[in-house]
C-alpha positions as CSV (number, residue, x, y, z in Angstrom):
1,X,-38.0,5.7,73.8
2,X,-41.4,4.2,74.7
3,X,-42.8,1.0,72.1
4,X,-45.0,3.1,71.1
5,X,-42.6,5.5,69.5
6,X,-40.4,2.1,68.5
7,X,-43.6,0.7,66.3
8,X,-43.9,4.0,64.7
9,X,-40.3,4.8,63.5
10,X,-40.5,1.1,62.3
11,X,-43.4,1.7,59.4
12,X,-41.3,2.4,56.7
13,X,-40.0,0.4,54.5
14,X,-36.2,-0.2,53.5
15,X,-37.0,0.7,50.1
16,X,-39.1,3.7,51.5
17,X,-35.7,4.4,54.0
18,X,-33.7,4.2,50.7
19,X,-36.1,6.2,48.4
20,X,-36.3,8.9,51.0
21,X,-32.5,9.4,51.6
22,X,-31.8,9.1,47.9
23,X,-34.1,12.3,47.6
24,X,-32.3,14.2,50.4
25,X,-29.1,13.8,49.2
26,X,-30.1,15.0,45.8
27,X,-31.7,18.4,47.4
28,X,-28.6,18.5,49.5
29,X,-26.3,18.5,46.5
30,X,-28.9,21.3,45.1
31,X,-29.0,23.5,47.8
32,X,-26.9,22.5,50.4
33,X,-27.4,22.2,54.1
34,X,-28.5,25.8,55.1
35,X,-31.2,26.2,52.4
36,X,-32.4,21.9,52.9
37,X,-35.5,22.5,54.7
38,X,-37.8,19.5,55.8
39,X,-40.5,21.3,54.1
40,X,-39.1,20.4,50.6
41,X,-38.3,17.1,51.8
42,X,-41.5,16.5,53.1
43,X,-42.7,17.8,49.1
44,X,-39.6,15.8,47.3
45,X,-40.6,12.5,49.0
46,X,-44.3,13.1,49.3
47,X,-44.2,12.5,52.8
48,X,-45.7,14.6,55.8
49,X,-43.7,16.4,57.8
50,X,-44.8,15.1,60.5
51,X,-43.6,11.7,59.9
52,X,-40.1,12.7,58.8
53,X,-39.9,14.3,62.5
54,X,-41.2,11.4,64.0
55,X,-38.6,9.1,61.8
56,X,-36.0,11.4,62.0
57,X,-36.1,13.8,64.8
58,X,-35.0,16.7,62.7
59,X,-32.8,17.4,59.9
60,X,-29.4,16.9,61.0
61,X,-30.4,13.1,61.9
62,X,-32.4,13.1,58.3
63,X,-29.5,14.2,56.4
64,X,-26.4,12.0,58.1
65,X,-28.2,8.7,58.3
66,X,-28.9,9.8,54.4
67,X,-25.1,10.1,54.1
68,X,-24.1,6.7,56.3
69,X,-26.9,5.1,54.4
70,X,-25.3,6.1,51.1
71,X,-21.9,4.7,52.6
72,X,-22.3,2.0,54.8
73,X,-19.7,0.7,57.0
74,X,-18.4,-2.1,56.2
75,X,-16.4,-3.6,59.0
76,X,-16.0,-7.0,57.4
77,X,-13.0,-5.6,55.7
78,X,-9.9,-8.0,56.3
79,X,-7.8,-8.7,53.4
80,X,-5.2,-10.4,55.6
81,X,-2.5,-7.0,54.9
82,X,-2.9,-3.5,56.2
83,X,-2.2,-2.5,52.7
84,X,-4.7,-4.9,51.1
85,X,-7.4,-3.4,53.8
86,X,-6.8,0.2,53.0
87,X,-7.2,-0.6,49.2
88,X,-10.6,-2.2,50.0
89,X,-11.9,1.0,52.0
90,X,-11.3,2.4,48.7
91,X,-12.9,0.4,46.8
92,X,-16.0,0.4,48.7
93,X,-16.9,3.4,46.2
94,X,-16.9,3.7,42.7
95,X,-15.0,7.2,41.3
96,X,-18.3,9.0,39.9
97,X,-19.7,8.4,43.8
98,X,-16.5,9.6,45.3
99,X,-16.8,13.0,43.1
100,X,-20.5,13.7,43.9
101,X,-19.5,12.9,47.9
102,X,-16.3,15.4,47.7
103,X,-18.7,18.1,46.7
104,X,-21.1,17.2,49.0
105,X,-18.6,17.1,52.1
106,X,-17.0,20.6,51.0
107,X,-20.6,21.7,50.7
108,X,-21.5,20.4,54.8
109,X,-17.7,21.7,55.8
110,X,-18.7,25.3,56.6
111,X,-22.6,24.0,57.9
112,X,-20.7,21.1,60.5
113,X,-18.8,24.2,62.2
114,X,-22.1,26.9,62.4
115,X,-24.6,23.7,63.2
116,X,-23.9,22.4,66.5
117,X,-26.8,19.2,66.2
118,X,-25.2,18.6,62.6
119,X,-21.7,18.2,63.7
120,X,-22.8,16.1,67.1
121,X,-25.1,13.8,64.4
122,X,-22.0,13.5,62.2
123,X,-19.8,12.5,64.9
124,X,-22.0,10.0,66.1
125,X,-23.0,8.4,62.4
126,X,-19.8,9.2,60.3
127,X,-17.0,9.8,62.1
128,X,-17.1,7.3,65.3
129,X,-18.2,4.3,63.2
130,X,-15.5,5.0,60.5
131,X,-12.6,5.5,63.1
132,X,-13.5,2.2,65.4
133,X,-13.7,0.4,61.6
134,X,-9.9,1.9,61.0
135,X,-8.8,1.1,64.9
136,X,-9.8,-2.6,64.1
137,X,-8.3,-2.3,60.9
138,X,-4.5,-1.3,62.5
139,X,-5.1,-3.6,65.6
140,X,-5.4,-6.5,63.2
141,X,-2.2,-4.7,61.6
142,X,-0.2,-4.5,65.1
143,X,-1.1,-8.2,65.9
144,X,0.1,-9.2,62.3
145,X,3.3,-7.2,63.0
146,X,3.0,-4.8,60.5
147,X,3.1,-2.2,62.1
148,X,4.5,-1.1,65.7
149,X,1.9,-0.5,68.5
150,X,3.7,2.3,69.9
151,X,3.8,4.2,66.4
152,X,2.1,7.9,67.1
153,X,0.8,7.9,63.1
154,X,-1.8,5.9,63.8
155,X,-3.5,8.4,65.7
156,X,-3.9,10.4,62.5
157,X,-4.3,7.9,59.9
158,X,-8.4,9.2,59.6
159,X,-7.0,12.6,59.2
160,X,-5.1,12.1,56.5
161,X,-7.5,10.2,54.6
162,X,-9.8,12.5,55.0
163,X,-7.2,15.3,54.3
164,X,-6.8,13.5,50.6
165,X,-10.2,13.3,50.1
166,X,-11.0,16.6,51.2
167,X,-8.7,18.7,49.1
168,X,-7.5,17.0,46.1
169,X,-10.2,19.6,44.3
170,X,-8.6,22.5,45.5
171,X,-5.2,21.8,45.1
172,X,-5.5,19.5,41.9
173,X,-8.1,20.8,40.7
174,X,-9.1,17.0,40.5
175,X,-11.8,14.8,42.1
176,X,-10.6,12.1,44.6
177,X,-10.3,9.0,42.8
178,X,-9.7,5.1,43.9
179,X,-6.5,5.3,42.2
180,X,-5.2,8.8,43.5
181,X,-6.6,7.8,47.0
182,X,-4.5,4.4,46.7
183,X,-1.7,6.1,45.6
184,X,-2.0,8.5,48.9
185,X,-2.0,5.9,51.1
186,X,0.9,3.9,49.3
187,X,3.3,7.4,49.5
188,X,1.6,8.8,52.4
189,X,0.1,6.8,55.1
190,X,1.3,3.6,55.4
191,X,5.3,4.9,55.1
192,X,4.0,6.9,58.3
193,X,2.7,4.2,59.4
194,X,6.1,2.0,59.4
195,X,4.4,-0.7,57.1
């Protein structure tokens, strides 16, 4: 990327950044990802199109930094326990936040598997940083002896969690909560895990 590019993507504001993503989120949750077009961003935000390209590339950037923004990783988790850890991933949202994302995730589901820049985007912004933020999580876990190194569970620890979060409205007919979610990973994940 040239400086020149670098001053321009820098001209907005964090309270701009914030105000803009807020408003994609809520048009994502209105239409959902196939019908989102940066047109009625550009007209939600009262921005130009131009500069949400030149910010954003294109809407598969817009809409995952929106969700990453909206759920920031927080890698200063370290409760001193495994446990303790995985109950403070949970609480890093509140239930009525959990709900809205569950719909929104099912909603992005079938658009991540037909949208080959979505699911690349979502990779790098949502998935990587949330399994090298668990990986740190169980190596502080393995050092601590809670856990074995060798155990094969931990290799599927973000796949159950997302698993949980995923499908507790279809076969609950629920919303994921903090307390069902730390209830999962009491029964669930760390007994797999050997902890």
């Amino acid at each position: 990327m040239t400086e020149a590019a670098t001053v321009r993507r820098s001209r907005i504001t964090p309270e701009r950044e914030a105000e803009l993503y807020a408003a994609v989120l809520e048009l994502l949750r209105e239409v959902g990802y196939d019908a989102l077009t940066m047109d009625a961003v550009a007209a939600r935000t009262r921005s130009s199109k131009a500069t949400l390209y030149r910010q954003w590339g294109g809407k598969a950037e817009l809409v995952v930094k929106a969700l990453r923004h909206e759920k920031p990783i927080t890698s200063d988790i370290d409760t001193g326990s495994l446990r303790g850890d995985f109950h403070a991933m949970v609480r890093r949202e509140d239930d009525c936040h959990m709900e809205q994302n569950s719909a929104l995730m099912r909603g992005l589901a079938t658009a991540l598997h037909g949208n080959p820049d979505l699911l690349r985007a979502f990779r790098e912004w949502i998935i990587e940083p949330e399994t090298e933020m668990l990986r740190e999580i169980l190596r502080r876990a393995v050092g601590r002896g809670e856990i074995r190194a060798d155990n094969p569970a931990q290799d599927y620890v973000l796949h159950m969690m997302i698993g949980a979060f995923a499908v507790r409205g279809i076969v609950d007919e629920l919303p994921p909560t903090q307390d069902f979610l730390t209830s999962y990973m009491d029964a669930v994940i760390l007994p797999a895990l050997g902890a």
